[in-house]
C-alpha positions in Angstrom: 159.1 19.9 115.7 156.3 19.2 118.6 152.9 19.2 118.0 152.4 22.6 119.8 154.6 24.5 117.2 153.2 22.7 114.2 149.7 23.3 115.2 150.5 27.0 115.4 152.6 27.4 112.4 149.6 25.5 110.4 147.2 27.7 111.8 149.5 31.3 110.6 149.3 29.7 107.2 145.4 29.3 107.1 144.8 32.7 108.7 147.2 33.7 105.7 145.1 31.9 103.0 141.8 33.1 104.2 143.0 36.7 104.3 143.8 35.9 100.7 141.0 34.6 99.6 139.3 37.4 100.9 141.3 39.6 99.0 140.0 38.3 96.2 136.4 39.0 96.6 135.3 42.1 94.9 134.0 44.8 97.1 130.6 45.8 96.3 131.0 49.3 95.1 128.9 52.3 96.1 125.9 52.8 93.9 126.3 56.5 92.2 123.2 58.7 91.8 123.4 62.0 90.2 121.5 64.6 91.7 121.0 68.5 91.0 119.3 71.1 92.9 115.5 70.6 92.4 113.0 70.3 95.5 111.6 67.3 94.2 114.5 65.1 94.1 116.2 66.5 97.5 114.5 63.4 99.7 117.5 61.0 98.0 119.6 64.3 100.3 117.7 63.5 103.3 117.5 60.5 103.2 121.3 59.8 103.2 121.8 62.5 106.0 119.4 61.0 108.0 121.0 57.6 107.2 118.3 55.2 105.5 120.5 54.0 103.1 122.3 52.9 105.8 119.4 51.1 107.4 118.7 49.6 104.7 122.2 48.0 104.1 122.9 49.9 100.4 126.2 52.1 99.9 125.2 55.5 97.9 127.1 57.4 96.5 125.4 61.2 95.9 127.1 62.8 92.8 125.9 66.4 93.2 125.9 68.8 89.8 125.2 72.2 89.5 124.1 72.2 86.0 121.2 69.5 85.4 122.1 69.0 81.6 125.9 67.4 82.7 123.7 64.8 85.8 122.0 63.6 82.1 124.9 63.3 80.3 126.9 61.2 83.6 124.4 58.7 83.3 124.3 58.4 79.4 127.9 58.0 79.8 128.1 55.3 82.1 130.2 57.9 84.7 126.8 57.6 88.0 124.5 54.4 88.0 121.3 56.3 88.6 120.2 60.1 88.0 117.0 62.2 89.2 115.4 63.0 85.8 111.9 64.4 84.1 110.5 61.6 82.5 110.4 63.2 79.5 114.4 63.6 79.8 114.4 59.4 80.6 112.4 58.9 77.5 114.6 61.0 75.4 117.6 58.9 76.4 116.1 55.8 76.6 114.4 56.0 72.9 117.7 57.5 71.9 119.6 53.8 73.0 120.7 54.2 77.0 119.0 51.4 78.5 117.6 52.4 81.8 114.6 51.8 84.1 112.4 54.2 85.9 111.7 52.6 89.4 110.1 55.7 91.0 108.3 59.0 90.7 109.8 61.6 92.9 107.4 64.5 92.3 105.3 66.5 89.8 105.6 70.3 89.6 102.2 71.7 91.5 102.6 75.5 90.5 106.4 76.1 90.0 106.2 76.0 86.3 104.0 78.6 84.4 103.6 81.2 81.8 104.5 85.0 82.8 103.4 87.5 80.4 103.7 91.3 79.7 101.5 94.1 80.9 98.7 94.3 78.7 98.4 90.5 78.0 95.5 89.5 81.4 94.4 86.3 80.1 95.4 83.1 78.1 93.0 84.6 74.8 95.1 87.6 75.1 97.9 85.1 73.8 97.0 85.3 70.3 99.2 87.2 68.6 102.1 87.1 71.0 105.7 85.5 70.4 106.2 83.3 73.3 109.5 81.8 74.5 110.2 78.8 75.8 113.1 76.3 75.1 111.4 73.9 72.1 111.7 70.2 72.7 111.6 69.9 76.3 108.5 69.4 78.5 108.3 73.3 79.0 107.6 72.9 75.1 104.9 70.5 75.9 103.8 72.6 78.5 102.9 75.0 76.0 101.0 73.4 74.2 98.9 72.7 77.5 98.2 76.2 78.0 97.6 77.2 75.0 94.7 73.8 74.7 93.5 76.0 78.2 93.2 79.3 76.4 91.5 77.7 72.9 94.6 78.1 71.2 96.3 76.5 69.1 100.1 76.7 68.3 99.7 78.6 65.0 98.1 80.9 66.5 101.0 82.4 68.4 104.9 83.2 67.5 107.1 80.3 69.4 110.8 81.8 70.0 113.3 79.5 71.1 115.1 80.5 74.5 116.4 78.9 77.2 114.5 79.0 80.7 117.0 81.6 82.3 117.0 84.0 79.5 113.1 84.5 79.4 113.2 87.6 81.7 116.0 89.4 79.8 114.2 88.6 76.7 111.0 90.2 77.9 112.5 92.9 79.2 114.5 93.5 75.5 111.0 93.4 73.9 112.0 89.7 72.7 109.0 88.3 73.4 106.0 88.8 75.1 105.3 85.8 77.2 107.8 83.1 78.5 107.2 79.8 80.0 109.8 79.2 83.0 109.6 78.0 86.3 110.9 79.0 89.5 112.7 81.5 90.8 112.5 82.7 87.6 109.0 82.5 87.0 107.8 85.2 90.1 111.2 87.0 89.4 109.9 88.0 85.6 106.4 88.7 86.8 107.9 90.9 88.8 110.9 92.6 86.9 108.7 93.1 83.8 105.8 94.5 85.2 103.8 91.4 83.9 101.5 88.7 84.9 101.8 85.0 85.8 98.9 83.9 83.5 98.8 80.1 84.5 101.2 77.5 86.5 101.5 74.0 86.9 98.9 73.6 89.0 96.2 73.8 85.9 98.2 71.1 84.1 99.5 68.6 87.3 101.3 65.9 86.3 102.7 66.6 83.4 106.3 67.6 84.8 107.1 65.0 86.5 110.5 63.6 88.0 112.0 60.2 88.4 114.7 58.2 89.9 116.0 56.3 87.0 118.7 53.5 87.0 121.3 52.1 84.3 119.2 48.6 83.1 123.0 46.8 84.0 123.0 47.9 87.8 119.6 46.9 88.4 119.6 43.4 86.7 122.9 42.9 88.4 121.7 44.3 92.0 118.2 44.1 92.4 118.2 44.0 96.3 120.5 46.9 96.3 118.1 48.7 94.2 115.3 47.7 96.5 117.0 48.6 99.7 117.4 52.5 97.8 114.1 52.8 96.8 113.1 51.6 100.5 114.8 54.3 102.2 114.0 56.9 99.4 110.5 56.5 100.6 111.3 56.6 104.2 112.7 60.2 103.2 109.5 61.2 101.8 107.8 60.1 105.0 110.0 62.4 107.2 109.2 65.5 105.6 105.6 65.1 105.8 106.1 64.1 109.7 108.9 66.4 110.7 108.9 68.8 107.5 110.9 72.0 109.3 114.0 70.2 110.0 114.0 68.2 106.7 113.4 71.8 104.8 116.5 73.1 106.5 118.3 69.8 106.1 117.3 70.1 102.3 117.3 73.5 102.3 121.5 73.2 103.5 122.3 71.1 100.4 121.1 73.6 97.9 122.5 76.4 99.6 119.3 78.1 100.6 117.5 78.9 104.2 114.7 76.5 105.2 111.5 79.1 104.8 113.2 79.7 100.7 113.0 75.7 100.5 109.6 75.7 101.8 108.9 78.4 99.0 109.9 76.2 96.3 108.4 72.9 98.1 105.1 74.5 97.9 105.5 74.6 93.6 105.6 70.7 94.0 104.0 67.7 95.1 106.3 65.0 96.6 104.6 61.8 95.5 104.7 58.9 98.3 104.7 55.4 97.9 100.9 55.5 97.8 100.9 57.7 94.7 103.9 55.7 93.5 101.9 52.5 93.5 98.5 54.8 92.1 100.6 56.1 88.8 102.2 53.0 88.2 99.3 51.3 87.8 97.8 51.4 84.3 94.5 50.2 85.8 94.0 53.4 87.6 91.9 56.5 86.4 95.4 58.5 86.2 98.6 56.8 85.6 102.1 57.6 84.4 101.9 55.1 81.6 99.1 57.5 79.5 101.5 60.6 80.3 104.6 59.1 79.4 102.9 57.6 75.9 101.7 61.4 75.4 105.2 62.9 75.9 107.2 60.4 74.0 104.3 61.1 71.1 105.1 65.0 71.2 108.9 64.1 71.3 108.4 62.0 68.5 106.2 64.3 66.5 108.8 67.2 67.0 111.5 64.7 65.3 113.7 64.7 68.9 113.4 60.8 68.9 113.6 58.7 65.5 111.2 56.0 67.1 108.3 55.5 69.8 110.1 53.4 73.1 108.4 50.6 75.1 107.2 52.5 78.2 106.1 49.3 79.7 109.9 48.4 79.5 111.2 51.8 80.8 108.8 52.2 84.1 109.5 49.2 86.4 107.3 49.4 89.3 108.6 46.1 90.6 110.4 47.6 93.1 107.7 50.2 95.2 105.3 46.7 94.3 107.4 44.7 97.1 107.1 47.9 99.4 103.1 47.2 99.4 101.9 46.4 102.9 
């Protein structure tokens, strides 16, 4: 055999062995983030049609569900690696043993949450007396509890009824109840189909719905640059909507279903929060930070018995990650 053929037989059998090896090597999968149709979390949307994920070198995998309950339950289950919760929804599971970290805020409702209330019932004093629905142990609960601090009320003073969000029109229309916390479309929808009154929204009481991106503890020990490079183009997302905000509605708008001027509507109920206000509430040295609302929910989720023991909140919120965005 002459050098020639040797030399190319030897070099088949490496090109062999390296495609091998490579074999071998576990592919990075995708990272999996569970998302449901809610304004406030539709920049993870755009910013994976605009491709910033992409640009930043991350995989994503957007899970899409249409009832926000089963995106919670994915992510206690181990099924997506990240979901687009309330915080008081990441406490709940995170207090209740799914380790996870918040690494951003996405928004905080600004006037799409409220109380509606019948004909007769004109101002928050009016509320004494009246059976009120809202679903009990959520934030809506807490929410209540807000308005009813506005009107000098206090929560023996009214009838809480237990209903879920969507049935609070029907309910008031059946004589149920006479006031219902919900949010929208509902909230404008009962005002209207009861005859009644919006009495108070969100925007009295900001920032205390707010939403999160929030990661499985395992996936973000085990890819912290991946976790970075998501969070980067999240925030790049943000940024095109404030500069070019009527295509990103109808981009947004397209992924829900709805027309762009409808996402508008619901985009005005909410206040997208930028990496600015990111690195403001994350930062227990200013005057307003997540850390004193997220100690005040998981004390009303404790007080109501829905968690058996007060988390770490300086363990759940990791700002690390919008930190390194700092310029």
């Amino acid at each position: 055999m002459n050098n020639s053929i040797r030399a190319f037989i030897l070099t088949i059998i490496m090109l062999i062995l390296a495609q091998s090896g490579m074999a071998c090597v576990p592919q990075k999968q995708p990272i999996s983030i569970a998302i449901s149709s809610w304004a406030g979390v539709e920049p993870v949307e755009l910013a994976a049609q605009l491709g910033y994920f992409e640009k930043h070198g991350v995989e994503v995998k957007l899970i899409r569900f249409s009832v926000y309950s089963d995106s919670i339950e994915a992510l206690i289950d181990g099924k997506v690696d990240a979901g687009m919760h309330t915080l008081d929804d990441a406490i709940r599971y995170y207090a209740g043993g799914r380790d996870v970290r918040v690494v951003l805020l996405t928004d905080y409702s600004f006037g799409n949450d409220g109380l509606v209330a019948r004909p007769g019932i004109d101002s928050l004093t009016d509320l004494r007396g009246a059976r009120i629905g809202v679903e009990t142990e959520t934030v809506g609960h807490l929410s209540l509890l807000k308005i009813l601090e506005a009107g000098k009320l206090a929560e023996n003073d009214v009838t809480i009824v237990n209903i879920p969000t969507w049935e609070i029109e029907q309910s008031m229309l059946n004589g149920i109840v006479d006031a219902g916390v919900t949010w929208e479309p509902y909230l404008t929808r009962t005002a209207r189909e009861t005859g009644g009154k919006i009495l108070i929204t969100s925007r009295e009481y900001p920032e205390t719905i707010i939403t999160t991106m929030t990661f499985d503890a395992a996936i973000v020990k085990q890819r912290p640059q991946d976790i970075q490079n998501i969070v980067a183009a999240y925030f790049d997302a943000v940024d095109y909507i404030k500069e070019n905000p009527q295509d990103a509605y109808q981009r947004m708008g397209q992924a829900e279903g709805i027309s762009a001027m409808e996402f508008e509507e619901q985009a005005a109920g909410i206040q997208y929060l930028h990496l600015a206000d990111n690195l403001t509430l994350l930062n227990e040295q200013s005057e307003v930070h997540a850390y004193g609302q997220a100690d005040t929910i998981a004390q009303f989720l404790f007080d109501q018995g829905i968690i058996k023991s007060m988390p770490d909140i300086h363990q759940l919120l990791m700002p690390l990650f919008i930190q390194a965005l700092r310029k």
